[in-house]
C-alpha positions in Angstrom: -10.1 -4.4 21.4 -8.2 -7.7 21.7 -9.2 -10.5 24.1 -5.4 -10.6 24.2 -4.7 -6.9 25.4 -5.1 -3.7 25.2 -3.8 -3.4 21.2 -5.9 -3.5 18.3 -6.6 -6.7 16.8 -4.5 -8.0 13.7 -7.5 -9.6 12.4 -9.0 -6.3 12.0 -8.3 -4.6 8.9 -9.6 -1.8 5.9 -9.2 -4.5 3.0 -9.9 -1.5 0.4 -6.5 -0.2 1.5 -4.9 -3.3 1.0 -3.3 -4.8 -2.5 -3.4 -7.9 -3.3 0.2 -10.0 -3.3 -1.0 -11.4 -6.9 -1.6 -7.6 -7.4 1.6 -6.1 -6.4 3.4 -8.8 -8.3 1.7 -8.0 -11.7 2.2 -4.2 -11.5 5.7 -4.8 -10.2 6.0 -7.5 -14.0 4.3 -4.5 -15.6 6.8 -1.7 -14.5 10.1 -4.2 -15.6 8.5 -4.3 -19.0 7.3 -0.8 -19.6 11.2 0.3 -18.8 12.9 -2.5 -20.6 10.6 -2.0 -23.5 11.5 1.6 -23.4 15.3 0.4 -23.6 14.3 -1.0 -27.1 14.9 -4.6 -25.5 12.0 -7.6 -27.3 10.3 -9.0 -23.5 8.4 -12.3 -23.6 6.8 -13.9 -21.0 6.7 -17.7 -20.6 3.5 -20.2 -21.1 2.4 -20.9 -17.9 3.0 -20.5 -13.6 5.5 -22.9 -13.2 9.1 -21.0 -14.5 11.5 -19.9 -12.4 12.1 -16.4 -14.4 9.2 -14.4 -14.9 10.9 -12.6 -18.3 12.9 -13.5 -21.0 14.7 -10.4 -22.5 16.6 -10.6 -26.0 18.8 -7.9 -26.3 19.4 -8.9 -30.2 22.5 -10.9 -29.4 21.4 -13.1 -26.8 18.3 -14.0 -23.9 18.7 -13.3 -20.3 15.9 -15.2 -18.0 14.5 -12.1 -15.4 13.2 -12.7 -12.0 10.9 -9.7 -10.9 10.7 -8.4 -7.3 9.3 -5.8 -5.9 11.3 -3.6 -3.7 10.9 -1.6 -0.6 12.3 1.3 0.5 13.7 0.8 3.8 16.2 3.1 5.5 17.9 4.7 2.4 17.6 1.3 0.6 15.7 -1.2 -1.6 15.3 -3.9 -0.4 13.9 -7.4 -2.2 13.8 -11.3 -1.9 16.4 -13.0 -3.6 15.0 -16.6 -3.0 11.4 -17.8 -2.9 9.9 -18.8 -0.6 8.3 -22.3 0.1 7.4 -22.6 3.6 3.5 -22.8 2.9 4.0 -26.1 1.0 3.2 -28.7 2.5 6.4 -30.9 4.0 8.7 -29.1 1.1 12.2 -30.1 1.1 13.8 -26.6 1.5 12.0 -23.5 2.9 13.6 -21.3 1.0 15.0 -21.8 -3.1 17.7 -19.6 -4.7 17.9 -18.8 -8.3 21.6 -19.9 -9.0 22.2 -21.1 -12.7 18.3 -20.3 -13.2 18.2 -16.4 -14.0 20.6 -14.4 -15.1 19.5 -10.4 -13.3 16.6 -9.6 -11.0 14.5 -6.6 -12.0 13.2 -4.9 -9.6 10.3 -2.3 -9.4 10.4 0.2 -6.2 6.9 1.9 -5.7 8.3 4.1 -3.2 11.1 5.7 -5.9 9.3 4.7 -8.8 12.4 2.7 -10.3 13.5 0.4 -12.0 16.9 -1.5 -11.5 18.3 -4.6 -13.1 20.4 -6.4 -11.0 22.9 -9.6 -12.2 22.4 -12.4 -10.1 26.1 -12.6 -9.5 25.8 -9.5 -7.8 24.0 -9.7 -4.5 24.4 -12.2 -1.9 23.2 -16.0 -1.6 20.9 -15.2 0.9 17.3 -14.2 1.3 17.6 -10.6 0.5 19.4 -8.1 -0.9 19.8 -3.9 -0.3 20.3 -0.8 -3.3 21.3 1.8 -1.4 19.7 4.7 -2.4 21.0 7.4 0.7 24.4 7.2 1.6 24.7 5.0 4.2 25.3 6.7 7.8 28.7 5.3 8.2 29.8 6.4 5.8 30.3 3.1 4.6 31.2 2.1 0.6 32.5 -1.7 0.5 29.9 -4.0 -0.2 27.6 -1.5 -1.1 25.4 -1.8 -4.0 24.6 1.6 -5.5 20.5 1.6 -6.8 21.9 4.3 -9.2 23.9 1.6 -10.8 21.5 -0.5 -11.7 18.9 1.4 -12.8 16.9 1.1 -16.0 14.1 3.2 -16.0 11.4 5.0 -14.0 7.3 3.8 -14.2 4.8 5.9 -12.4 1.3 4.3 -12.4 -1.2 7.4 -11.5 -4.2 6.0 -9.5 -7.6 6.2 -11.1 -11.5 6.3 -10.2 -13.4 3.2 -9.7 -15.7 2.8 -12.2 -19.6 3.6 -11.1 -22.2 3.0 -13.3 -25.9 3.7 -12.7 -28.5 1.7 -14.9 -28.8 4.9 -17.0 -25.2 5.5 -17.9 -24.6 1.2 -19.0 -27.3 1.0 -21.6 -29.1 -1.7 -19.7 -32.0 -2.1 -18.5 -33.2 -3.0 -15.4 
């Protein structure tokens, strides 16, 4: 109980329930280059943290810089960033960055729908996020839409597996 009221506290949580952000990020890199790979497409990463694209993709012809996100299915859409953010440095010029003239598609990985889509950066907004509708919208509405079907690449399940336990016997060492 919360000094603060009658609701749980926030500080409280199951941490084995929850994924790390560096975590979600990598399997989220890991899905964008299982299904481009599986497109036949050559994926490199660049040296070091501080790129702005996460992928470079050759297609044979030419190199398009990819930004991965990670979506979430919200209300019959996928939803992801389309700036960073930079609000936890300390006295940083802008809170928030967009990639103009620094990528060339987002690729996004959805857990919830196991998909991959691969967006042009020309195509979603200059804000902080961006939707993929997956269900028709209830309005029935269709301009300014963005169909998920559209831009998808690929599917990438990841099946979850046991924690490894080993006893003293079972390792070879001894103790």
């Amino acid at each position: 109980m919360s000094p603060f009221g009658p609701w749980p506290s926030r500080c409280v949580a199951d941490t084995d329930d929850v994924e790390h952000p560096k975590d979600i990020g990598d399997k989220t890199t890991l899905a964008v280059i299982l299904a481009l790979r599986a497109l036949g497409f050559v994926v490199s990463e660049p040296f070091g943290e501080n790129a702005r694209y996460d992928l470079v993709v050759d297609d044979g012809e030419r190199l398009a810089r990819i930004q991965c996100k990670t979506g979430r299915l919200r209300l019959g859409a996928v939803r992801f960033a389309t700036c960073s953010s930079y609000g936890h440095h300390r006295n940083p010029a802008e809170s928030r960055r967009t990639y103009d003239g620094q990528i060339d598609y987002f690729a996004v990985y959805c857990p919830e729908t196991t998909r991959v889509y691969l967006v042009p950066v020309a195509d979603v907004p200059n804000q902080s996020a961006a939707m993929l509708r997956v269900d028709p919208a209830r309005n029935s509405q269709r301009k300014r839409i963005h169909e998920a079907s559209a831009y998808e690449v690929g599917t990438v399940t990841f099946v979850p597996t046991a924690k490894l336990r080993a006893t003293a016997g079972e390792s070879g060492s001894s103790a």
